[in-house]
mmCIF file of the N, C-alpha and C atoms, coordinates in Angstrom:
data_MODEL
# 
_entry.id   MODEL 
# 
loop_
_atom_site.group_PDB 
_atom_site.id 
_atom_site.type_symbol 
_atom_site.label_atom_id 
_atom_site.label_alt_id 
_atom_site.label_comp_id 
_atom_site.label_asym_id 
_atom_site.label_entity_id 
_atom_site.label_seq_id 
_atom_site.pdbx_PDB_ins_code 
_atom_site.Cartn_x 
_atom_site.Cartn_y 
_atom_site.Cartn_z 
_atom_site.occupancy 
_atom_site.B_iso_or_equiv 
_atom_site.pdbx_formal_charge 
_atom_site.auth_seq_id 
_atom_site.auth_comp_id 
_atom_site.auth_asym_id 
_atom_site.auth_atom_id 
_atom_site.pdbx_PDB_model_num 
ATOM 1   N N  . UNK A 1 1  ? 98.129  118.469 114.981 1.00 0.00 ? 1  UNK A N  1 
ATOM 2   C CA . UNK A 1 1  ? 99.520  118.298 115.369 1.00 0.00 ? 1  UNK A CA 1 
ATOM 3   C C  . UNK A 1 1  ? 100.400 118.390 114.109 1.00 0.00 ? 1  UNK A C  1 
ATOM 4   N N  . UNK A 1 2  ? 101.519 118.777 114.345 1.00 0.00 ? 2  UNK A N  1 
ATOM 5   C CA . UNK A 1 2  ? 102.168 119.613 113.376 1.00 0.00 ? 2  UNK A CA 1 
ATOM 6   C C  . UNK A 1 2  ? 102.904 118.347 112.542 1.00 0.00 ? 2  UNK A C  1 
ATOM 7   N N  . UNK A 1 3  ? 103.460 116.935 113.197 1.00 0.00 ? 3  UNK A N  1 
ATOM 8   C CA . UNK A 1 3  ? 103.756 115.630 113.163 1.00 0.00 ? 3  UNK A CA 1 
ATOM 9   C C  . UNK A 1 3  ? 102.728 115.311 112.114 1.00 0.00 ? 3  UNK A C  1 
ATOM 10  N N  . UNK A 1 4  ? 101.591 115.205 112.490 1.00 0.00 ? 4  UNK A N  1 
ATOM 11  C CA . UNK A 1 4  ? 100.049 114.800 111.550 1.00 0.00 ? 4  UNK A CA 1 
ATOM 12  C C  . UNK A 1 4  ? 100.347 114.868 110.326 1.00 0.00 ? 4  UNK A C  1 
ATOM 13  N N  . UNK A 1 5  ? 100.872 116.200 110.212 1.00 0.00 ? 5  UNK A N  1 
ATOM 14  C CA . UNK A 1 5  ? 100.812 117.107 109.065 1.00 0.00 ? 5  UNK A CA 1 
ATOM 15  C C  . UNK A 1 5  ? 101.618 116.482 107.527 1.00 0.00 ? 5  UNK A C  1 
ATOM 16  N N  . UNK A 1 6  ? 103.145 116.288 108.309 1.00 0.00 ? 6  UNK A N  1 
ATOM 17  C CA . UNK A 1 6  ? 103.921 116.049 107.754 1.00 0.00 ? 6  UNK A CA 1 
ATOM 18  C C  . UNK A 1 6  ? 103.997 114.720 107.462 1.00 0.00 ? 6  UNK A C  1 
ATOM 19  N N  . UNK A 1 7  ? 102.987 113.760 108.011 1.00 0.00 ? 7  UNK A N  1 
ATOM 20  C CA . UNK A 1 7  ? 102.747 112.732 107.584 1.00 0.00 ? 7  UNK A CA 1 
ATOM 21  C C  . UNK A 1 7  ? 101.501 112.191 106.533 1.00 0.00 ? 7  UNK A C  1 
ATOM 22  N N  . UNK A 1 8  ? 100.919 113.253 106.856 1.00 0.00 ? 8  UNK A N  1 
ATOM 23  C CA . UNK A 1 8  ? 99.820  113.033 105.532 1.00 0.00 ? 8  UNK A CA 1 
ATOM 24  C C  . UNK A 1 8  ? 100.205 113.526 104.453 1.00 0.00 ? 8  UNK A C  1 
ATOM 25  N N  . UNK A 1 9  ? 101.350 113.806 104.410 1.00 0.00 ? 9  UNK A N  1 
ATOM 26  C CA . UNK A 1 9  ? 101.662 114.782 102.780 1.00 0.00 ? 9  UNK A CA 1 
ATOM 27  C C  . UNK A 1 9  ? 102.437 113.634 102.118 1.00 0.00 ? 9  UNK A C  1 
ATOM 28  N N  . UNK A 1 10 ? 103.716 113.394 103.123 1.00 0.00 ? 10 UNK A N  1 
ATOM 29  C CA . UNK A 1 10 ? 104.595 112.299 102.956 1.00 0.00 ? 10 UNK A CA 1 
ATOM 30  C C  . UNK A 1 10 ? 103.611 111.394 101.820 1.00 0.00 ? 10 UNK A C  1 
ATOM 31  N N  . UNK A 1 11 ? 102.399 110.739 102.357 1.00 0.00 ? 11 UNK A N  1 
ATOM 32  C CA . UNK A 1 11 ? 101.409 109.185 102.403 1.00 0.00 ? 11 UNK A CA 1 
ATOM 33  C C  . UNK A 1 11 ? 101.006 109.908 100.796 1.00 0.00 ? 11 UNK A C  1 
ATOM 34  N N  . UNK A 1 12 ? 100.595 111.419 100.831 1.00 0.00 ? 12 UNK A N  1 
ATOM 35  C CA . UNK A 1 12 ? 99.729  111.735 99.629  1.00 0.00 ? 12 UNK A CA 1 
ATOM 36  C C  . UNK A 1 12 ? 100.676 111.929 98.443  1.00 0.00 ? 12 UNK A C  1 
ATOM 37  N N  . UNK A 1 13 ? 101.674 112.101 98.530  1.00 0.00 ? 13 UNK A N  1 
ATOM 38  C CA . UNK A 1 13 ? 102.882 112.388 97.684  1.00 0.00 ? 13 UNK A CA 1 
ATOM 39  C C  . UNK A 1 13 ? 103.148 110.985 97.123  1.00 0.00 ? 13 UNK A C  1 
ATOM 40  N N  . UNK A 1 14 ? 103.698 110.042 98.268  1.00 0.00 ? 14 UNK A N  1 
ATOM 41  C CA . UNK A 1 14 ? 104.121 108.270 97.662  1.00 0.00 ? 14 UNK A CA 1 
ATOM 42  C C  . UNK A 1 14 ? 102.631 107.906 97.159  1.00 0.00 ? 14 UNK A C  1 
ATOM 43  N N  . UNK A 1 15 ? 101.868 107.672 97.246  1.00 0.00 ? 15 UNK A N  1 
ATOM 44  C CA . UNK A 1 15 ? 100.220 107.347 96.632  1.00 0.00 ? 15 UNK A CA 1 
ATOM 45  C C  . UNK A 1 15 ? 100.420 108.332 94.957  1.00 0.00 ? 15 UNK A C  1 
ATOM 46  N N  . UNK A 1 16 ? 100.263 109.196 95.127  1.00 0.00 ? 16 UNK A N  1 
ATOM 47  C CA . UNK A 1 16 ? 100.348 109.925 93.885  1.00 0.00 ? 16 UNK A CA 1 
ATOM 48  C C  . UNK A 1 16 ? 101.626 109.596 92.970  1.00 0.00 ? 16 UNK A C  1 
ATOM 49  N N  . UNK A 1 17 ? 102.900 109.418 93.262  1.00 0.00 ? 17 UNK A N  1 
ATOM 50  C CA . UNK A 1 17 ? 103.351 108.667 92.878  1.00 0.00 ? 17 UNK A CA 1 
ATOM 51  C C  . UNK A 1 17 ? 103.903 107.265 92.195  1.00 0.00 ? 17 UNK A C  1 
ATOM 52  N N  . UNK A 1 18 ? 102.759 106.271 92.837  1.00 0.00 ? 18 UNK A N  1 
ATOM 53  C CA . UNK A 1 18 ? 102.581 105.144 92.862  1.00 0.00 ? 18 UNK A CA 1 
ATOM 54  C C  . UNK A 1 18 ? 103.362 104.277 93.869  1.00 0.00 ? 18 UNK A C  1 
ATOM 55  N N  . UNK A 1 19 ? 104.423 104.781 94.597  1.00 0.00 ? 19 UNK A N  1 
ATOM 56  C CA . UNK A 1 19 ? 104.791 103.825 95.698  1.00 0.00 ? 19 UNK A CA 1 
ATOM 57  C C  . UNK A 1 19 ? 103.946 103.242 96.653  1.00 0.00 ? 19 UNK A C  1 
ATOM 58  N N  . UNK A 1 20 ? 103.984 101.811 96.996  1.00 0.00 ? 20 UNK A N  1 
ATOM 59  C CA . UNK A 1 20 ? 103.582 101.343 98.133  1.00 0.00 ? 20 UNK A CA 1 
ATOM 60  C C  . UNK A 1 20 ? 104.478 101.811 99.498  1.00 0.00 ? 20 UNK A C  1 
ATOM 61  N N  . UNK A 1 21 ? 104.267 101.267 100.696 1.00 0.00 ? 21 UNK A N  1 
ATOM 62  C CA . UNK A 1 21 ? 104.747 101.672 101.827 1.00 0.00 ? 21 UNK A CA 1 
ATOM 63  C C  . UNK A 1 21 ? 106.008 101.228 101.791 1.00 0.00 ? 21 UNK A C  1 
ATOM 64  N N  . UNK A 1 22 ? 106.134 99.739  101.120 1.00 0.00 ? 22 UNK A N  1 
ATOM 65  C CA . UNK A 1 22 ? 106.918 98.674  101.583 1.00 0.00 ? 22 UNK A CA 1 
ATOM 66  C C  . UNK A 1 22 ? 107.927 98.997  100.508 1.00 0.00 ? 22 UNK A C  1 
ATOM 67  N N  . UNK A 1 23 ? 107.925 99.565  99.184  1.00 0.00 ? 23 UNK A N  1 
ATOM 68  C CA . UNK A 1 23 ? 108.348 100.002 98.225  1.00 0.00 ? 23 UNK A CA 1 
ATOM 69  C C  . UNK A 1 23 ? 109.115 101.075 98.405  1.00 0.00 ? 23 UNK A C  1 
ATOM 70  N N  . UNK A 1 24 ? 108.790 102.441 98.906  1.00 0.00 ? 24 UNK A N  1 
ATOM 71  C CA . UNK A 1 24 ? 109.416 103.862 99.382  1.00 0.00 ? 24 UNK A CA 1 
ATOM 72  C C  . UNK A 1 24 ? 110.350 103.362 100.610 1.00 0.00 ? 24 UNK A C  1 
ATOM 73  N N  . UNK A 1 25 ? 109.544 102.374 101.898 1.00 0.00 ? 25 UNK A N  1 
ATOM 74  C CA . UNK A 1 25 ? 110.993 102.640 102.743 1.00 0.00 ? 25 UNK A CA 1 
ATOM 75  C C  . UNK A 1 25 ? 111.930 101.762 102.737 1.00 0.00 ? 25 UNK A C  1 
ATOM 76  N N  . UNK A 1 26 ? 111.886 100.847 101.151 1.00 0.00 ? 26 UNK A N  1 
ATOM 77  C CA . UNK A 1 26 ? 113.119 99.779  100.866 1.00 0.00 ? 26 UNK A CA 1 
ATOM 78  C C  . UNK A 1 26 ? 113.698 100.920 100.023 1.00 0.00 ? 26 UNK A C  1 
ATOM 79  N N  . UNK A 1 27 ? 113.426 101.924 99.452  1.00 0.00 ? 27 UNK A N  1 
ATOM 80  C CA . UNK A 1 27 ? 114.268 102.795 98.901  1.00 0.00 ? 27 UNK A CA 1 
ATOM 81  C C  . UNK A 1 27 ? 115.272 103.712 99.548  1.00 0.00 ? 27 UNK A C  1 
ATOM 82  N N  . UNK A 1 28 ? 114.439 104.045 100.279 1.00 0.00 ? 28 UNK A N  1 
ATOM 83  C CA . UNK A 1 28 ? 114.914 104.982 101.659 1.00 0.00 ? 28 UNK A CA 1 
ATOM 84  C C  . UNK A 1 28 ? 115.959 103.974 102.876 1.00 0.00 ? 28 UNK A C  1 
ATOM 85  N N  . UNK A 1 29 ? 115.776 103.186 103.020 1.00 0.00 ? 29 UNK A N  1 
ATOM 86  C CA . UNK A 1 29 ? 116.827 102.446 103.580 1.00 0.00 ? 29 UNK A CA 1 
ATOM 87  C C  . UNK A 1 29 ? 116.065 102.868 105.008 1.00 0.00 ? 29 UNK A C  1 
ATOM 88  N N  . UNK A 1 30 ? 115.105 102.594 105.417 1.00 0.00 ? 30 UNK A N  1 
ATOM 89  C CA . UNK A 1 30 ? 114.313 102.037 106.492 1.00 0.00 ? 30 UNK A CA 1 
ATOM 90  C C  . UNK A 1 30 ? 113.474 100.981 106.714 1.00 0.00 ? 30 UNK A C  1 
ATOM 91  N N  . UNK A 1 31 ? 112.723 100.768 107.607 1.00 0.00 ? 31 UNK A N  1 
ATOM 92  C CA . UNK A 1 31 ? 111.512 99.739  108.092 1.00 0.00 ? 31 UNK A CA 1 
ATOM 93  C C  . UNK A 1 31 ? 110.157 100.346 107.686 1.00 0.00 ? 31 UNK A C  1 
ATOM 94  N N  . UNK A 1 32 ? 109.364 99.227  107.382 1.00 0.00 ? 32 UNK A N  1 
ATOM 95  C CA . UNK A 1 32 ? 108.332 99.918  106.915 1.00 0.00 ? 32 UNK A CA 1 
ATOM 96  C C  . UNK A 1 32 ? 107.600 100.182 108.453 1.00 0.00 ? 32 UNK A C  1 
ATOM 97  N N  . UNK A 1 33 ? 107.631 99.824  109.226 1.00 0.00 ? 33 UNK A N  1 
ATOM 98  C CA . UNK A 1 33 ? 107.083 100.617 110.797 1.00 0.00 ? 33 UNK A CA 1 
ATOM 99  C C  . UNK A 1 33 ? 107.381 101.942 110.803 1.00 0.00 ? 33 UNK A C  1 
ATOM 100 N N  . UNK A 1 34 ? 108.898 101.737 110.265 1.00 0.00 ? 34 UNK A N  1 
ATOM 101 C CA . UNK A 1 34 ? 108.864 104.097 110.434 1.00 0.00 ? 34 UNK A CA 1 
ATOM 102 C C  . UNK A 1 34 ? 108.468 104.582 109.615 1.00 0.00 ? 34 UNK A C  1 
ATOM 103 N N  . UNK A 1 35 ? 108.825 104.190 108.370 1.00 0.00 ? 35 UNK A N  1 
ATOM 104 C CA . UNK A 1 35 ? 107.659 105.127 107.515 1.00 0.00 ? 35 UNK A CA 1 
ATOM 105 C C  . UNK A 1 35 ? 105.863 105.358 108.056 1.00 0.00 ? 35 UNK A C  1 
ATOM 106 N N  . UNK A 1 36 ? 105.763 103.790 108.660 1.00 0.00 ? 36 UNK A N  1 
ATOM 107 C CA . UNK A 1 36 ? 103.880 103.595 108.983 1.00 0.00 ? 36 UNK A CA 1 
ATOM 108 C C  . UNK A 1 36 ? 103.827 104.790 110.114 1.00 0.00 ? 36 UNK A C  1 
ATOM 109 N N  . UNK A 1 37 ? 104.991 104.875 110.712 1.00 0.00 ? 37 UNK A N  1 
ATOM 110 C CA . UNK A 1 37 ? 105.181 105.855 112.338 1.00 0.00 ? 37 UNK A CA 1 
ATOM 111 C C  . UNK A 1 37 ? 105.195 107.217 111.872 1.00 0.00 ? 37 UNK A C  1 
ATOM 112 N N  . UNK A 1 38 ? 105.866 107.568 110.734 1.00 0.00 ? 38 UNK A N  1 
ATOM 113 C CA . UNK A 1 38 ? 105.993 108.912 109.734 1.00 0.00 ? 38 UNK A CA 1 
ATOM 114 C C  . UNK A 1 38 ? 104.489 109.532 109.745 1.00 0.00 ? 38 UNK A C  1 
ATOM 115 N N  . UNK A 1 39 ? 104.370 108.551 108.950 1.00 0.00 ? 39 UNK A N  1 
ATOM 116 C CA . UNK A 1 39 ? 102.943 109.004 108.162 1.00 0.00 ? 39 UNK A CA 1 
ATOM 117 C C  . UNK A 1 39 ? 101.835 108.719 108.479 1.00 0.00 ? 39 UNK A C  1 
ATOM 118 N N  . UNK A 1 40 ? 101.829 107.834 109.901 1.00 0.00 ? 40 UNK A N  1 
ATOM 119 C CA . UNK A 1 40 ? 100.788 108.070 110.978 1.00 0.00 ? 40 UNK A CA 1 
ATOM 120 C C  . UNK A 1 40 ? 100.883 109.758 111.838 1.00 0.00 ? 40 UNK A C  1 
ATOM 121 N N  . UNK A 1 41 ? 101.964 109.842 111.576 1.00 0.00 ? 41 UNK A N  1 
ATOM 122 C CA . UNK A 1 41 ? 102.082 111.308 112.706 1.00 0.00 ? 41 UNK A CA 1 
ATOM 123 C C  . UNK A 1 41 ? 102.560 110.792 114.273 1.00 0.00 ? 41 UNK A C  1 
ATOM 124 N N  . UNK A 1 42 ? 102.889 109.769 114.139 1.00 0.00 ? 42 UNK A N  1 
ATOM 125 C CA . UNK A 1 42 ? 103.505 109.708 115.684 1.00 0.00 ? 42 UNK A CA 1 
ATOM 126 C C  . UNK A 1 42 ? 105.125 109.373 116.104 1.00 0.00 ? 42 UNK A C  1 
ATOM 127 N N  . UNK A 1 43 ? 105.768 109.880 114.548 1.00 0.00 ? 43 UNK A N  1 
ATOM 128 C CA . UNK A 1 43 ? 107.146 109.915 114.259 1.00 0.00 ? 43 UNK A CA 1 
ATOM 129 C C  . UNK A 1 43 ? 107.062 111.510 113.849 1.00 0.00 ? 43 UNK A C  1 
ATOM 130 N N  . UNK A 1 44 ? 108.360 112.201 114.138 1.00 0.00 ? 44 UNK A N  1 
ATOM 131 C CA . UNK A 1 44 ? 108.787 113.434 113.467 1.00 0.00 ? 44 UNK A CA 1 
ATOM 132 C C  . UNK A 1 44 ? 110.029 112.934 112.174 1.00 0.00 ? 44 UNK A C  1 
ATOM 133 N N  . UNK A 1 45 ? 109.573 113.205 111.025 1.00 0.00 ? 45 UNK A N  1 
ATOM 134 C CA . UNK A 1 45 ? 110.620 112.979 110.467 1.00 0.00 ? 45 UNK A CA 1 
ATOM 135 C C  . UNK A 1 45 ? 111.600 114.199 110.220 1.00 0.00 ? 45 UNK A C  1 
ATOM 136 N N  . UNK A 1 46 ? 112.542 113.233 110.305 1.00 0.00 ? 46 UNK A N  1 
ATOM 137 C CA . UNK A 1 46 ? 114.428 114.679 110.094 1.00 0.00 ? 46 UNK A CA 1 
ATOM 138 C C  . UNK A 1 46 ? 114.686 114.893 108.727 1.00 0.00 ? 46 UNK A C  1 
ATOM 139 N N  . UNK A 1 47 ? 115.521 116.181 108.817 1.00 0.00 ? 47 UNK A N  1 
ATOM 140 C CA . UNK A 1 47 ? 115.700 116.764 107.442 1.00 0.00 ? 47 UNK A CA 1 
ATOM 141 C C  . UNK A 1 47 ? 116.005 116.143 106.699 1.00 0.00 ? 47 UNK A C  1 
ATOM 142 N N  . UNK A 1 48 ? 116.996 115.535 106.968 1.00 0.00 ? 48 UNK A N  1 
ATOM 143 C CA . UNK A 1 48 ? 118.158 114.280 105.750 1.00 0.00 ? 48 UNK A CA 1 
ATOM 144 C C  . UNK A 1 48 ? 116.489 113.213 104.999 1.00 0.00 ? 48 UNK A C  1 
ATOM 145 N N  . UNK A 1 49 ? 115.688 112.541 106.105 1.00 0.00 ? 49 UNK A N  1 
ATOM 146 C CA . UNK A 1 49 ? 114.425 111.527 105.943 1.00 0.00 ? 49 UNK A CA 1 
ATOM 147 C C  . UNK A 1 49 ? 113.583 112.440 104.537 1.00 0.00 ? 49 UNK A C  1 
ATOM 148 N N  . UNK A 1 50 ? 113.763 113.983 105.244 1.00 0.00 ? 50 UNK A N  1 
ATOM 149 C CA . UNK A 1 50 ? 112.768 114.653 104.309 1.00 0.00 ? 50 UNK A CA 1 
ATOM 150 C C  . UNK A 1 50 ? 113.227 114.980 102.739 1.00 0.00 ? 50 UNK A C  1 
ATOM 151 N N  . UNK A 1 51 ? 115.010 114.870 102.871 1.00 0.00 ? 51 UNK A N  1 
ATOM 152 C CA . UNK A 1 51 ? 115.149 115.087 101.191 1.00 0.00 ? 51 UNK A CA 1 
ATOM 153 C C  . UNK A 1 51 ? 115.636 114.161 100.972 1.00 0.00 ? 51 UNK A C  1 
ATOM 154 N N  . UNK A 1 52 ? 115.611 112.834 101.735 1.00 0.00 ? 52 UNK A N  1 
ATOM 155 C CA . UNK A 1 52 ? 115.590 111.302 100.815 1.00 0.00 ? 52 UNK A CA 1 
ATOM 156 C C  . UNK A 1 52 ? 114.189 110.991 100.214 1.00 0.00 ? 52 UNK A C  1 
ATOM 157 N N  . UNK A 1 53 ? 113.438 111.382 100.571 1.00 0.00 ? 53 UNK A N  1 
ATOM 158 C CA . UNK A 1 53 ? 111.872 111.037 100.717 1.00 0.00 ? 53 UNK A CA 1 
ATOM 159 C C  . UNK A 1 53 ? 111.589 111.852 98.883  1.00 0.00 ? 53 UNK A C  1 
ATOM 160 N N  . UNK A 1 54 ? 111.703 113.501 99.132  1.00 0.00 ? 54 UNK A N  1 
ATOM 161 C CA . UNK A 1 54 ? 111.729 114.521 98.170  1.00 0.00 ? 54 UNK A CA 1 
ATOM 162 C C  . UNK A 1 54 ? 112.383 113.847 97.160  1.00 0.00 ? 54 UNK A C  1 
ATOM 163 N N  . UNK A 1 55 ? 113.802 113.707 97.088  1.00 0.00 ? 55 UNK A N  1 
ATOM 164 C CA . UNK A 1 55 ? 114.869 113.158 96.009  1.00 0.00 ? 55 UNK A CA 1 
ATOM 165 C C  . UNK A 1 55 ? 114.006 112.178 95.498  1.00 0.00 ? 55 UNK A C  1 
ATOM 166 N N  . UNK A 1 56 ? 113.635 110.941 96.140  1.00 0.00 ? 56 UNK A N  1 
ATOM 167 C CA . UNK A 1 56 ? 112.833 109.766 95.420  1.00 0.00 ? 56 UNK A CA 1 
ATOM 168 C C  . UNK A 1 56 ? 111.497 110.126 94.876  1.00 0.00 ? 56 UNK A C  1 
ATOM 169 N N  . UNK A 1 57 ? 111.010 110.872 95.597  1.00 0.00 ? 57 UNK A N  1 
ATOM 170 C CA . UNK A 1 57 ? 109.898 111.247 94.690  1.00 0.00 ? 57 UNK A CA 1 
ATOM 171 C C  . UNK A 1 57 ? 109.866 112.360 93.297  1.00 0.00 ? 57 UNK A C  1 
ATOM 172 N N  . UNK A 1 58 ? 110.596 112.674 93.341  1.00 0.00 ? 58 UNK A N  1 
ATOM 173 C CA . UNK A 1 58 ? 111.207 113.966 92.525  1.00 0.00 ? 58 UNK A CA 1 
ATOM 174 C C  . UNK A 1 58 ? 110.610 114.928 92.406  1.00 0.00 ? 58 UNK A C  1 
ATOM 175 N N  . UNK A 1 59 ? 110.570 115.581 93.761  1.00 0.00 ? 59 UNK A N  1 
ATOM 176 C CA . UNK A 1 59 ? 109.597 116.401 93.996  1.00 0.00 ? 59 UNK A CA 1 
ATOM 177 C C  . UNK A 1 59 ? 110.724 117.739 94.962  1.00 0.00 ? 59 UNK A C  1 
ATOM 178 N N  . UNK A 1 60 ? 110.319 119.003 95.213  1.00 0.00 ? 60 UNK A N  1 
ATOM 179 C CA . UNK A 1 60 ? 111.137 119.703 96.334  1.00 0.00 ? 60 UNK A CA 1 
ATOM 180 C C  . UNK A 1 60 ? 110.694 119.665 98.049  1.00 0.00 ? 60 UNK A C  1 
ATOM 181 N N  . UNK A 1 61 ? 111.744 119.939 98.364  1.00 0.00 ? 61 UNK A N  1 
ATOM 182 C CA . UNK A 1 61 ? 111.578 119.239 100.192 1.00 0.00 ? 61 UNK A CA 1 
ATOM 183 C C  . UNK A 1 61 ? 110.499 120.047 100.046 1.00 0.00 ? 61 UNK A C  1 
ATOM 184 N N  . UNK A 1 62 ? 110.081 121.698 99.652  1.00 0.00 ? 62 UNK A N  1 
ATOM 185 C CA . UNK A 1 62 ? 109.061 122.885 100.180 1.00 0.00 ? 62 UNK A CA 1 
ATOM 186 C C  . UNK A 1 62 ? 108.072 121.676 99.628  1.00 0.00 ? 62 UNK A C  1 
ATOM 187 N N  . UNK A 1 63 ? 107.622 121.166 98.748  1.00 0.00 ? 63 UNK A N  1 
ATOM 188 C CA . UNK A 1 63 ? 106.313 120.728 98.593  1.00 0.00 ? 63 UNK A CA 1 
ATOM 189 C C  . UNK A 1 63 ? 105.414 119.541 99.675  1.00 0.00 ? 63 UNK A C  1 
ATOM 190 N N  . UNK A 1 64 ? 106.959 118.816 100.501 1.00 0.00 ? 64 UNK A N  1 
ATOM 191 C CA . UNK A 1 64 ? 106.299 118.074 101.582 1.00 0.00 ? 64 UNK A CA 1 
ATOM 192 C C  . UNK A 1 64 ? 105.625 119.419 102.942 1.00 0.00 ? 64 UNK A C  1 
ATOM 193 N N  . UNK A 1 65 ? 106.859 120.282 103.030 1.00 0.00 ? 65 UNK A N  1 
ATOM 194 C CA . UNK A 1 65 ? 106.246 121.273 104.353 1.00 0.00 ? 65 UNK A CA 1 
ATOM 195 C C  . UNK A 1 65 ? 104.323 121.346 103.978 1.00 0.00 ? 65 UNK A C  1 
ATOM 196 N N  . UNK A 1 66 ? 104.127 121.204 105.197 1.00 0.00 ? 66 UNK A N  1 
ATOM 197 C CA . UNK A 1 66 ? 103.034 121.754 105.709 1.00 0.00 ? 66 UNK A CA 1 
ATOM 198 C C  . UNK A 1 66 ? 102.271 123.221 105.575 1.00 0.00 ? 66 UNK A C  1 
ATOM 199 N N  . UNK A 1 67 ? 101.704 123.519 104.803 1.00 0.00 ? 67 UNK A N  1 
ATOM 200 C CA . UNK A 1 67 ? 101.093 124.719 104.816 1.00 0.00 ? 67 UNK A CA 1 
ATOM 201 C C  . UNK A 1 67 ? 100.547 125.244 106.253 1.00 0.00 ? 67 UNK A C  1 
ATOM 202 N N  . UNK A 1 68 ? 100.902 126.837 106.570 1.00 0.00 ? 68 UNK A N  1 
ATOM 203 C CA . UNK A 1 68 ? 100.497 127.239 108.071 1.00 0.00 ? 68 UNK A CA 1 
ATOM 204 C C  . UNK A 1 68 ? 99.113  127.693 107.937 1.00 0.00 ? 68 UNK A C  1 
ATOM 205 N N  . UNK A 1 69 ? 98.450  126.952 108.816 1.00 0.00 ? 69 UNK A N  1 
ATOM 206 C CA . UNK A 1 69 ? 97.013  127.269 108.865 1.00 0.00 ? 69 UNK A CA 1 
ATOM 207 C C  . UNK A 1 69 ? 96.941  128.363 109.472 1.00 0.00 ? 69 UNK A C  1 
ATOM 208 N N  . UNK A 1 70 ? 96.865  129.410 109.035 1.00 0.00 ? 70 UNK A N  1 
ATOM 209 C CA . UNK A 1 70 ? 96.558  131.005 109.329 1.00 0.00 ? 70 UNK A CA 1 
ATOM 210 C C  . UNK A 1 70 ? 95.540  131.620 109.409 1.00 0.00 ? 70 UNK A C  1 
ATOM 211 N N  . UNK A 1 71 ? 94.526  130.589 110.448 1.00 0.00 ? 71 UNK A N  1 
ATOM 212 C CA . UNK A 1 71 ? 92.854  130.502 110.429 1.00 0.00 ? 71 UNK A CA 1 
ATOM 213 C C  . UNK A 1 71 ? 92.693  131.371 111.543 1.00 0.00 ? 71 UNK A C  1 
# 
C-alpha cells in the first residue's frame, strides 16, 4: 500500500536523524498518534505534513516519495 510506503520512509528518515516520535511531532505541531498513524501507514500524509516533516529534517520532500516499484 502506497500509505505503507510513505510511512516507512517518514520512521527511517526521523531514526536516522535521531528524532524520537514524541520529539518530531512536538516540532511539527501534531499528536504523537498521527505521526504513529503516518508511519504506521494507516494515515495519508498531506503535502504541507510532507515539507514540514522534509524542512525539519533537512532533507528534500523527493527523498521522502516512495520509489515506484517497476517489478
Amino acid at each position: 500500500m502506497e500509505t505503507d510506503k510513505w510511512g516507512r520512509r517518514i520512521r527511517a528518515f526521523r531514526k536516522l536523524k535521531g528524532y524520537t516520535q514524541e520529539e518530531l511531532a512536538k516540532n511539527l505541531k501534531v499528536s504523537v498518534s498521527i505521526l504513529g498513524e503516518i508511519e504506521r501507514g494507516s494515515r495519508l500524509p498531506t503535502e504541507s505534513f510532507l515539507k514540514d516533516v522534509a524542512g525539519l529534517l533537512e532533507i528534500q520532500v523527493d527523498e521522502l516519495t516512495p520509489p515506484d516499484d517497476a517489478e
